[in-house]
C-alpha positions in Angstrom: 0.0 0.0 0.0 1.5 3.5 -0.8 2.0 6.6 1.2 -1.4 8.3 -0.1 -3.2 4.9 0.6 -1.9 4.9 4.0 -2.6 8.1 4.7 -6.4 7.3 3.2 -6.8 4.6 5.8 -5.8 6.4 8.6 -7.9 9.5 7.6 -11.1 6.8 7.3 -10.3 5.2 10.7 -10.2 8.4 12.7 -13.5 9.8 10.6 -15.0 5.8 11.9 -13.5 6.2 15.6 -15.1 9.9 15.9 -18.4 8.9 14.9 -18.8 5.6 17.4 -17.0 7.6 20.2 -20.0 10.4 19.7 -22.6 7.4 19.7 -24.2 6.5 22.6 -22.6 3.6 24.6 -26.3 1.7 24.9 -26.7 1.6 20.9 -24.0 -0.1 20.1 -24.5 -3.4 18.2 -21.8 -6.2 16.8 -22.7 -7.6 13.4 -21.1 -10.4 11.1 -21.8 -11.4 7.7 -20.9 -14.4 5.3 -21.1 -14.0 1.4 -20.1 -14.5 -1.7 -19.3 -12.0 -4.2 -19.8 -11.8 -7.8 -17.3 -14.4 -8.8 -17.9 -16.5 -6.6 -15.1 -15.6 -3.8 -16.1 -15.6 -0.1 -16.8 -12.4 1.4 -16.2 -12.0 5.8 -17.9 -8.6 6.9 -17.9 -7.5 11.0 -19.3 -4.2 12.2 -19.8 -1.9 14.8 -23.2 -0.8 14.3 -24.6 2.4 15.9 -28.1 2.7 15.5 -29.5 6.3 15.3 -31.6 7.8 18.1 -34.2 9.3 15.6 -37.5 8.7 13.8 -39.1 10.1 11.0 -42.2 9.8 9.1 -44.2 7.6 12.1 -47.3 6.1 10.3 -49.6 3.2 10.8 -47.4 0.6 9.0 -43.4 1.8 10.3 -40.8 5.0 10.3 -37.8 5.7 8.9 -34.7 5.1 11.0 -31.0 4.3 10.8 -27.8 3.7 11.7 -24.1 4.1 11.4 -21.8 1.2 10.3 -18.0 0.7 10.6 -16.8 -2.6 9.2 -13.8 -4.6 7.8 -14.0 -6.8 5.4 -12.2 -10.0 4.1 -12.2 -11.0 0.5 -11.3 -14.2 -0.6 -9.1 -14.3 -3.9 -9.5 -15.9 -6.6 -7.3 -18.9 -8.4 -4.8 -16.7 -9.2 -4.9 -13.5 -6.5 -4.7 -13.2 -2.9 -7.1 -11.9 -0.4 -7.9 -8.2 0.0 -9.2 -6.3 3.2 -11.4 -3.1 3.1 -12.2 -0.8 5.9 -15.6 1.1 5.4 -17.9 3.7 6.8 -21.4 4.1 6.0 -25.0 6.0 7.3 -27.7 3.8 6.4 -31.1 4.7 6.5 -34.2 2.1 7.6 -37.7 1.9 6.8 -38.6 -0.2 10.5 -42.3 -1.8 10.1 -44.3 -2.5 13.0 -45.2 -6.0 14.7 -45.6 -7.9 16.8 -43.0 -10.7 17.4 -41.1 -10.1 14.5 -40.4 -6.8 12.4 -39.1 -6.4 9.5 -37.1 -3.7 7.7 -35.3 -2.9 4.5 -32.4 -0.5 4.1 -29.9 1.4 1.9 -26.7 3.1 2.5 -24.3 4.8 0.2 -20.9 5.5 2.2 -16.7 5.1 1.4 -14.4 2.1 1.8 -11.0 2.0 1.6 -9.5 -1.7 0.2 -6.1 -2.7 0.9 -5.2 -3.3 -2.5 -6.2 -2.1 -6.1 -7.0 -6.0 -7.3 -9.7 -8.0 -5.4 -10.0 -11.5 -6.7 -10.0 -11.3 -10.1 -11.6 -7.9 -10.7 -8.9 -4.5 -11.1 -10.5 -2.3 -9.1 -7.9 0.8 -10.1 -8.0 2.5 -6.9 -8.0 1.7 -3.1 -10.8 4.2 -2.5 -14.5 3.5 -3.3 -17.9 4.2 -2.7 -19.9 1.2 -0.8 -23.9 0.9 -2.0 -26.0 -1.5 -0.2 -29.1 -2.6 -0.3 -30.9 -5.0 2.4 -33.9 -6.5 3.8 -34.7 -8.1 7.2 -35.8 -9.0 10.2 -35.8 -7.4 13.6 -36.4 -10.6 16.4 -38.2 -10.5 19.7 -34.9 -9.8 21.3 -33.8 -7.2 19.1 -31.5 -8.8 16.9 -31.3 -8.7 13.5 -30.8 -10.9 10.4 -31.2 -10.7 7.1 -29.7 -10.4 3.4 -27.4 -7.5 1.9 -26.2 -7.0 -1.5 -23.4 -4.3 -1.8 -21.4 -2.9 -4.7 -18.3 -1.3 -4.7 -16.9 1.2 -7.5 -15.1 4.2 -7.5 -17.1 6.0 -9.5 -14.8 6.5 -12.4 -12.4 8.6 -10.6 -9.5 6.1 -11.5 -9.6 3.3 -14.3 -10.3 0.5 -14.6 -13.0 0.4 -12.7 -14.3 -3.0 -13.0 -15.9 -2.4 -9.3 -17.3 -5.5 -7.3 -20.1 -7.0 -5.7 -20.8 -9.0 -2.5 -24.0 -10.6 -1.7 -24.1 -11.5 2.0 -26.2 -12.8 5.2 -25.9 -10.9 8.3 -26.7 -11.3 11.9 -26.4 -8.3 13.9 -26.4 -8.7 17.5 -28.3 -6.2 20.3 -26.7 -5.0 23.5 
């Protein structure tokens, strides 16, 4: 990793540290997720989660919520190319319905990730920096964990080229405390 990615990843951390240090302590949630990405390499996600102490839009069926997430990721390389890591930070906004045992949600999230190399599996991503989309559905359980399905894409938005970008379509649990 050069100097400017370095200095990238450092600048992401400390933007990741600020935001769960100014979270409340009683909101904080662990999350882990299995998946697979595009070409078929295996995808290991854990998060802090900090969910947000806000809702909007209250009607008879659910409200709009969210949360901050800060996660690292493992991806599996291909045949010929070794594993790559990613550090990301995103805000990710919920649409929580009601119920009564079990509620479920779906989200999205647009936020920035910063990979430890510039070729993950078989793809050339061009850069180290990229913008993290997501999209997921779920469940919220009686005891206020959640699981569920994600499907995120990575690109960075043409700054740099190639950018072949990549995709990882996950499970996650996400665990209350």
């Amino acid at each position: 990793m050069n100097t400017r990615n370095k200095l990238a990843g450092i600048t992401l951390l400390t933007l990741a540290a600020t935001a769960l240090t100014a979270a409340p302590a009683s909101a904080a949630n662990i999350s882990a997720a299995v998946g697979v990405t595009g070409q078929g390499e295996m995808t290991w996600r854990a998060s802090l989660v900090h969910d947000w102490d806000k809702q909007w839009w209250q009607g008879e069926r659910g409200y709009l919520t969210g949360y901050w997430d800060t996660a690292y990721t493992y991806w599996e390389g291909g045949d010929k190319a070794s594993g790559a890591h990613s550090v990301s930070f995103s805000p990710v906004l919920v649409y929580q319905f009601h119920g009564q045992r079990f509620r479920p949600f779906v989200e999205f999230g647009i936020g920035v990730s910063l990979f430890s190399s510039t070729d993950v599996g078989e793809r050339d991503m061009g850069s180290a920096f990229h913008f993290e989309d997501r999209l997921g559905a779920g469940v919220v359980l009686p005891s206020g964990s959640r699981v569920g399905v994600r499907a995120f894409h990575y690109s960075n938005a043409g700054i740099k080229n190639p950018n072949d970008g990549i995709e990882s379509y996950s499970l996650f649990y996400t665990r209350a405390f």
